[in-house]
C-alpha positions in Angstrom: 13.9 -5.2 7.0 10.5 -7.3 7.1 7.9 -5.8 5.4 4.1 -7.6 5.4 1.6 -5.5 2.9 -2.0 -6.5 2.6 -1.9 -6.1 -1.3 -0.8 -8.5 -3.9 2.9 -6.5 -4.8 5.1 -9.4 -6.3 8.2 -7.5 -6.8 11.0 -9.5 -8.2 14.0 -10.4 -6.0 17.6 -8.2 -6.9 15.0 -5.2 -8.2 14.9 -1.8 -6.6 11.9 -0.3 -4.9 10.5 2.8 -3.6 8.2 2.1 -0.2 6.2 5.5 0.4 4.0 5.0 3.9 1.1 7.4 4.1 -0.8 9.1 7.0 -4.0 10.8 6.6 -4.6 14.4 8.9 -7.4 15.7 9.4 -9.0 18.0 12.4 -10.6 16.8 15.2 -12.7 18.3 18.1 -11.7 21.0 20.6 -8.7 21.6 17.6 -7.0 18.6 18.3 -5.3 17.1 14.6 -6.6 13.6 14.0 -3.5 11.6 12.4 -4.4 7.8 10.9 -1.4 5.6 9.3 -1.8 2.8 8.1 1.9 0.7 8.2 0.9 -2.7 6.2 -0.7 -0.1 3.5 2.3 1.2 1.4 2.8 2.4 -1.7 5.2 0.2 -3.7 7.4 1.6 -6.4 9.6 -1.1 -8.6 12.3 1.6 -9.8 13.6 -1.2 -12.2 9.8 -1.6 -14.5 8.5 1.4 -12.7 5.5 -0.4 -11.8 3.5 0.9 -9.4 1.7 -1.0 -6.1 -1.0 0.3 -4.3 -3.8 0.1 -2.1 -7.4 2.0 -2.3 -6.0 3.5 1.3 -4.5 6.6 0.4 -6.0 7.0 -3.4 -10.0 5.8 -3.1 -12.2 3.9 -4.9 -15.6 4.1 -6.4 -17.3 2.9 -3.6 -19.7 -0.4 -4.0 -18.7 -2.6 -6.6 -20.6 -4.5 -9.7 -19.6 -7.7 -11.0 -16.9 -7.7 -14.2 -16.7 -3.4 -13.4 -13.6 -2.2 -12.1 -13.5 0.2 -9.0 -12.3 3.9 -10.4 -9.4 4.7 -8.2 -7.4 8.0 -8.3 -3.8 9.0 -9.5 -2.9 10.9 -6.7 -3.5 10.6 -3.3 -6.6 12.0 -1.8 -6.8 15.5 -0.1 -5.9 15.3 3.3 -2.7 12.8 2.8 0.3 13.3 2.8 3.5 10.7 2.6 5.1 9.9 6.5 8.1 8.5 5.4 9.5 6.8 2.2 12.7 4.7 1.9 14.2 3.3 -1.1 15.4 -0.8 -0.9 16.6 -3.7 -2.9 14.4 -7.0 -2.8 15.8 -9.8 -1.1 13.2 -12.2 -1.0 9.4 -11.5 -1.6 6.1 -14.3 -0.9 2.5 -13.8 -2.0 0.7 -15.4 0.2 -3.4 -16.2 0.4 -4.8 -16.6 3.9 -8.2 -17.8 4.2 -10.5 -16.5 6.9 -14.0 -18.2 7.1 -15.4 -17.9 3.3 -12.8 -14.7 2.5 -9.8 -14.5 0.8 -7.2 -12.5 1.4 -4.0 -11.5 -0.1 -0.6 -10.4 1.5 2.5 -10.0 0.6 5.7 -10.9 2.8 9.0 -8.8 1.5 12.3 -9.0 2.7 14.2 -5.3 2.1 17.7 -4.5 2.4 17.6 -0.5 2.4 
């Protein structure tokens, strides 16, 4: 399995991870239940160091940033989600990659899973 994240998660190859996908629900109008997922936004566990990679998605941030100030970011996912789906995989091959867009940079990584 393919996986493309838009975080830097540079898990080493051979080591076992945890991928946790979130969706956010919330109501909408009339009743209708507003559902938002967001697939290149995981939550990456490395069972092996039990480090943890994730994005301000699902846990927040403190909003505008300051120079040299880090953003305050919860432990726990915020009220509202919940996890989709989760699977648990070995690393077969994983790239960091920077693409640059105009003046911005961005970071992705590309992993390669074998559940």
């Amino acid at each position: 399995m393919k996986l493309v994240v838009v975080a830097v998660a540079p898990v080493p190859v051979g080591h076992r991870v945890r991928v946790s996908w979130y969706r956010r629900v919330e109501p909408g109008l009339a009743g209708q239940t507003r559902v938002e997922e967001r697939p290149h936004q995981p939550r990456i566990a490395d069972l092996d160091t039990g480090v943890v990679y994730d994005t301000d998605w699902a846990f927040g941030h403190g909003g505008r940033s300051a120079p040299d100030s880090p953003q305050a970011v919860e432990e726990q996912p915020l009220e509202g989600y919940e996890i989709a789906r989760e699977i648990e995989a070995t690393v077969r091959a994983c790239r960091v990659v920077t693409v640059r867009t105009g003046r911005v940079l961005d970071v992705q990584t590309h992993l390669v899973l074998d559940p």
